[in-house]
C-alpha positions, 0 to 999 in steps of 0.5 A, a space after each residue: 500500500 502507498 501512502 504519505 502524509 505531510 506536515 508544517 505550518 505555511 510560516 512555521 520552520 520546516 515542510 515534511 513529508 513522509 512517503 511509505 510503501 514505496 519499493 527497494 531499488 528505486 534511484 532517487 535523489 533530491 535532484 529529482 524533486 527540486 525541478 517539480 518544486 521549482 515549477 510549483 513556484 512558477 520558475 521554469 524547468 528549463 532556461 524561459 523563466 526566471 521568475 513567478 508567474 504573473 499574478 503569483 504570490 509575493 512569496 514566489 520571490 522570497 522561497 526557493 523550495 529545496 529539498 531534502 531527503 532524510 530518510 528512506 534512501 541509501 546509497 542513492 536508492 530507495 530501500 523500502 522504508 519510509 520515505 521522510 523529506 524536508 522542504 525548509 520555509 525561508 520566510 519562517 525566520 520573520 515570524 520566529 519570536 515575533 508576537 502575531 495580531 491577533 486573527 478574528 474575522 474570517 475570509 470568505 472562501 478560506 477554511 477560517 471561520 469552518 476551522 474554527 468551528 471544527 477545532 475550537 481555535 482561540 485564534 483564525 491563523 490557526 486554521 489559517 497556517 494548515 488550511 494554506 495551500 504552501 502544504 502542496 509543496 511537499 505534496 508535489 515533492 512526493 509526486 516526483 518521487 512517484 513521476 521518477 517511479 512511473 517513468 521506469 515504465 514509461 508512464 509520463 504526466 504532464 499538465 497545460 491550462 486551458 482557461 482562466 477567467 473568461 480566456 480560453 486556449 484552443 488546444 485541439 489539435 495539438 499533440 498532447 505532448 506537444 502542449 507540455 512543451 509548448 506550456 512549459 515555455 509559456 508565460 502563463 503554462 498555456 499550449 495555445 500562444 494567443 490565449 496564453 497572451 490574452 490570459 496574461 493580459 487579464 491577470 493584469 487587469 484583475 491586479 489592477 482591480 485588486 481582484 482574483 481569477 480561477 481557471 481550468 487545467 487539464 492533467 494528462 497521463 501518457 503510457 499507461 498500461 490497460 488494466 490498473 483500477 477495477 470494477 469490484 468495488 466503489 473505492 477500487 475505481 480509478 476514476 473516482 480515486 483520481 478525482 478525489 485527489 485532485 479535488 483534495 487540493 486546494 481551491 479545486 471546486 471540479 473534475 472532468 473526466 475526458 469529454 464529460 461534460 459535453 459527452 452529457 450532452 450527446 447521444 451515446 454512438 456519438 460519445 462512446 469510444 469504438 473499438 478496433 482491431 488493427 494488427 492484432 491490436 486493439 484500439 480505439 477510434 476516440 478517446 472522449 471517456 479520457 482513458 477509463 472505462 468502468 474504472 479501470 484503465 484502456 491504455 489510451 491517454 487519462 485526461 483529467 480536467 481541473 476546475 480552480 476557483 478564484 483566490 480567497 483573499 481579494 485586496 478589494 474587502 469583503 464582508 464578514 464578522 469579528 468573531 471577537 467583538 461579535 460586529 460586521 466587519 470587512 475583511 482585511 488582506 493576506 498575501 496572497 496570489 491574484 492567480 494560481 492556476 498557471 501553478 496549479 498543474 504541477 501540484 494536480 500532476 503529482 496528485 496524479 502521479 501518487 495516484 498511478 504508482 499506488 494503482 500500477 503497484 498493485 497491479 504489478 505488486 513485489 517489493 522491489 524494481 527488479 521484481 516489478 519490472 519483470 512482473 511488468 513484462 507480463 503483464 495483458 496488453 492490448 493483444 487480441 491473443 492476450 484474451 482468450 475467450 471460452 466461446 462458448 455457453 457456459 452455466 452461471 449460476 446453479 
């Protein structure tokens, strides 16, 4: 079973996070996360960027997330304990020893007020401090280890926005992996060069009306094999579990699957994926269903569409109460982004990534890489020959 948890505070001293199940064998290093985390600051992993995203946090310029693995790896591979990673908070040395006004009015949209009510804080920055969306930091260090896992059997994920506010990308006839190259040397992490333009250009008007703006990402995964997931069970779908994990992230209020949305709207011969035999393969003429049927994978692409919504804190106030003097009160600003949706991918890829690993792992089950890639092999294709059929009537049921 794959696992992690993480821990820390958005200010407090240090971000940790713990992996666990993941197999011996695997050659890992901090070099392998460091790039991920970069990308989640909007820094670019090539040479395009050297600086947030528009519309990122302040905070993007003063953190520069490394890092550092503590447990779980010896002699540069995994060894089949836990994996324990660092991610230190550069910004924790202005708040250390230094006494907070007090926090009573509750921001509309954050986890303040219902925090609140759950734990009986005494005080609305501690909810504040966990509910932050700085703990996907070290969500997206435990996705790289589960990107670096993946790739050893040629499964690759990578991620592109399509909207944000009323802007949207026509990224149709791209290759998908020609969109994450094109979003990855982009202002804004969008395929689509005139969109990617036009959002950028909205960003800044929405700075300037001291506002904020959502969007839409889609995360792809590419080369996975058919069969991980199942039918059986409700919480075995795969499907379902990679919705869930993307909607665990902060601020994502929606997930499609493939073409969902406009799918609903469709008569079912125009929505439903053929299926074809060429050289004795099988494989489809369309990919609306986004690489999932009956919860389980085809080995056609999963494509997952994201919904963000606009930022909680706004510079322009609004309405709420002082829970302390028990009076209407306008809210007061936090730092905060204007848009994170350019920032986003990389944390939905990762969620994406844990999610295959756990699914591919018990697929292929082993405690090793030299077990598993020998058990990958083996594993059914998409060969008609791999399908042997009985083909004849059978008694079900006495």
């Amino acid at each position: 079973m794959l696992r992690f948890l993480t821990s820390g505070e958005s200010h407090g001293p240090t971000l940790t996070a713990i992996l666990e199940g993941m197999v011996a064998g695997l050659s890992l290093s901090a070099d392998d996360l460091n790039p991920d985390l970069a990308r989640r600051q909007g820094l670019s992993r090539g040479e395009s960027r050297t600086r947030p995203y528009t519309g990122a946090s302040p905070r993007m310029k003063l953190e520069r997330d490394t890092a550092t693995i503590t447990s779980g790896v010896m002699a540069g591979k995994t060894i089949g304990s836990p994996i324990a990673i660092q991610i230190p908070n550069l910004d924790h040395a202005k708040w250390k020893g230094k006494a907070i006004e007090p926090m009573t009015t509750p921001r509309p949209g954050h986890a303040d007020l219902t925090g609140a009510i759950k734990y009986g804080y005494n005080d609305l920055r501690m909810s504040l401090e966990r509910a932050s969306a700085r703990e996907t930091t070290a969500r997206v260090a435990v996705g790289a280890i589960c990107r670096k896992f993946l790739a050893q059997f040629g499964v690759t994920v990578g991620s592109y926005v399509i909207e944000i506010g009323e802007v949207r990308a026509d990224v149709n006839q791209i290759p998908i992996e020609e969109r994450f190259r094109r979003a990855a040397d982009s202002e804004m992490q969008c395929p689509d060069s005139a969109a990617d333009a036009a959002m950028r250009a909205r960003v800044e008007a929405v700075m300037r009306e001291r506002d904020t703006l959502g969007g839409v990402f889609e995360v792809v995964a590419l080369g996975v094999p058919p069969g991980l997931g199942s039918h059986v069970h409700w919480d075995r779908r795969l499907t379902s579990r990679l919705a869930a994990a993307l909607l665990s992230i902060h601020a994502m209020k929606g997930v499609e699957v493939g073409e969902a949305f406009e799918n609903a709207k469709k008569k079912g011969t125009e929505v439903h994926d053929e299926i074809m035999l060429r050289d004795g393969r099988l494989s489809r003429a369309t990919n609306r269903a986004g690489g999932l049927e009956g919860g389980i994978t085809t080995g056609e692409p999963i494509l997952l569409r994201v919904a963000m919504k606009p930022i909680s804190t706004t510079l322009t106030p609004l309405r709420s109460v002082n829970l302390a003097t028990g009076q209407e009160e306008a809210t007061k600003y936090e730092r905060s982004d204007f848009c994170a949706v350019p920032r986003a991918g990389v944390i939905g890829e990762a969620m994406v990534c844990f999610v295959l690993a756990e699914a591919l792992m018990e697929k292929l089950g082993g405690d090793s890489m030299e077990e598993m890639t020998m058990r990958f092999e083996k594993i059914k294709r998409l060969e008609i020959g791999d399908l042997k059929m009985l083909n004849e009537a059978q008694v079900f049921w006495e």
